[in-house]
N, C-alpha and C positions, 0 to 999 in steps of 0.2 A: 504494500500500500504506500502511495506517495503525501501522507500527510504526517503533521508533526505531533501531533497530538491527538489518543485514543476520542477524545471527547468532540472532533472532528468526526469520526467515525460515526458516533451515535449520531451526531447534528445531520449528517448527508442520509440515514436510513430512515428519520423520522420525515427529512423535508421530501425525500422518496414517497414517503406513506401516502403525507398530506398531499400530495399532486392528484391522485386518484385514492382520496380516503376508504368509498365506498368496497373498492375491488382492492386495494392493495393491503385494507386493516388486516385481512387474516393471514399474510404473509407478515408482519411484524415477532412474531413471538421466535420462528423461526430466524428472519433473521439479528433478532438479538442475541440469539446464539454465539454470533460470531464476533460480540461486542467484548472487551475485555476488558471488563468493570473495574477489575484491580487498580488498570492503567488510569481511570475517568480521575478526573479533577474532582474529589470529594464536593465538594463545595456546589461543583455545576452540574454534579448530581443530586442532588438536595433540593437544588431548586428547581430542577427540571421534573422530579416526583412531584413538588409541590404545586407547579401554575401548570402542567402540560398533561389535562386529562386524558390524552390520547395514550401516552407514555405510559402513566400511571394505570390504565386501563386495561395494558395488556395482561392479558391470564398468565401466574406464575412471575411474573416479573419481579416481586421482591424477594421470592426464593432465589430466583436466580441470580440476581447483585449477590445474595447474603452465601450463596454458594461459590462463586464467583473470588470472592473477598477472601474465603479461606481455600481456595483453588486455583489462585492463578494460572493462566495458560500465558506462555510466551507467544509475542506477538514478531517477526520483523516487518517494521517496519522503515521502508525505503527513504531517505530524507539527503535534499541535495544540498546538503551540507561542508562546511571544512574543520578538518582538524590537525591544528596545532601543537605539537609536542614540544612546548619546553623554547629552550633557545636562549641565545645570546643577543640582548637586546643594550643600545646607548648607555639604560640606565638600569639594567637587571644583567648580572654575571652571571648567576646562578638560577636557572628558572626551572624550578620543578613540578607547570599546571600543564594543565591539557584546556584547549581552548576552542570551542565549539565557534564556528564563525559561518552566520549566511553568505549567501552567493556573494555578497554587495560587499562582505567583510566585514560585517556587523558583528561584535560578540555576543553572542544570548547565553554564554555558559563558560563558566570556568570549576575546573575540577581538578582536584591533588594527581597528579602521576603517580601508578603504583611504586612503590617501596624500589623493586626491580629497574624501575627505569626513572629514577630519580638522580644525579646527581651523576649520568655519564651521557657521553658524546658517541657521535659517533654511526648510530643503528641506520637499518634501513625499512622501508616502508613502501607496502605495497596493499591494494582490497582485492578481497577475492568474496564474492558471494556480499558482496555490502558488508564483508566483515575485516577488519583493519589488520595484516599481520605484519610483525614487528620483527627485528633479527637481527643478532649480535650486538654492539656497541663494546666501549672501553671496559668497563665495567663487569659486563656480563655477555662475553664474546660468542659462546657456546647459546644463549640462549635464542628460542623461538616464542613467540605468544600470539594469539589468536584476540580480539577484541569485540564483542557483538556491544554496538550502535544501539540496536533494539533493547536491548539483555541490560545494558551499562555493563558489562563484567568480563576479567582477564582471565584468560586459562593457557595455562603452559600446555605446547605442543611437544617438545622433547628438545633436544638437544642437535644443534649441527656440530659433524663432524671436525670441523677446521674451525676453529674460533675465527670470529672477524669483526671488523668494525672500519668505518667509513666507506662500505660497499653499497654497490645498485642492488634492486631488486624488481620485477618482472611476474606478474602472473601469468601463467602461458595454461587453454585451456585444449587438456587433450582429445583423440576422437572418441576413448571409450568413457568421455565424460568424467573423467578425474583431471583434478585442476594439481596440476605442477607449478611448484616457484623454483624460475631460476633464478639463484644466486650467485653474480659477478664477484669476483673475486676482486679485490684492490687493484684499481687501475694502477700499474706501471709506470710512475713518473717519467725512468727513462725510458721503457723501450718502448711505451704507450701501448703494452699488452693490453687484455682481458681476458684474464680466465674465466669460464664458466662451469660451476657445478651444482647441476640437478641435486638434491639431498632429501626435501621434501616432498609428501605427497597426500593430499588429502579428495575425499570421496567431495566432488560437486553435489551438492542439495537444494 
């Protein structure tokens, strides 16, 4: 889905309903289904139960938030967004956020860099599947990690073979549907090499 927020979601299924209330009300329950309550803005759910009879109308709907609430289901969602790790700025040496920025460069978020990639140079950066993967730096050369957008959350993929840091990186997608990173090796000042080694491999979803 290409919106920013779950409470997007509910607003586009109800203004669905309303266009044809008569014939589309009994198509509502079903697709709240697909609504992920956990994610909604508390708040603009409160008031959307309380002024929007149609909502509040539907059969089972408060079981379902209250199910919902202690069930979440992960959602991705797609968002044409940028992200900023960190860097050396004029007046910041040391920067250890991660910086959510729209198209235009706008920041709508800032958030702590895990523990892992805090306070080293160096990594490289590549998306596969809308999800952000990270690899080597000074630091923590041998590392890989996966980052889901949707999720907000890090998970170590394992470990590369050759420690590295100030390398390219490349998603390259294969024909039996698994998605390879190739990972360049440090460009050769003098002899303006690049090595290249496949190491990674994960199942496209």
């Amino acid at each position: 889905l290409y919106v920013k927020k779950e409470d997007r979601v509910l607003e586009v299924i109800m203004l669905w309903a309303r266009y044809d209330l008569k014939e589309r009300q009994r198509h509502l329950m079903e697709l709240m289904e697909c609504v992920c309550f956990s994610k909604v803005d508390q708040n603009f759910l409160k008031n959307i139960m309380e002024t929007d009879e149609v909502f509040a109308g539907v059969p089972g709907i408060k079981e379902l938030i209250e199910d919902r609430a202690r069930h979440p289901r992960p959602r991705q969602i797609l968002q044409e967004e940028i992200l900023v790790l960190g860097g050396i700025t004029p007046l910041v040496l040391s920067n250890n956020d991660m910086y959510r920025l729209e198209l235009q460069c706008d920041c709508v978020d800032t958030t702590p860099l895990p523990e892992f990639l805090q306070n080293t140079e160096g990594i490289a950066v590549c998306v596969v599947n809308n999800d952000m993967i990270v690899t080597g730096g000074v630091s923590q050369s041998h590392g890989a990690w996966r980052y889901s957008l949707s999720l907000n959350s890090w998970t170590e993929l394992g470990f590369l073979r050759m420690g590295r840091w100030k390398h390219g990186m490349a998603a390259v997608f294969c024909r039996d549907k698994c998605t390879w990173l190739g990972v360049p090796h440090v460009l050769g000042m003098e002899k303006k090499t690049t090595y290249v080694v496949l190491q990674l491999r994960f199942t496209a979803s």
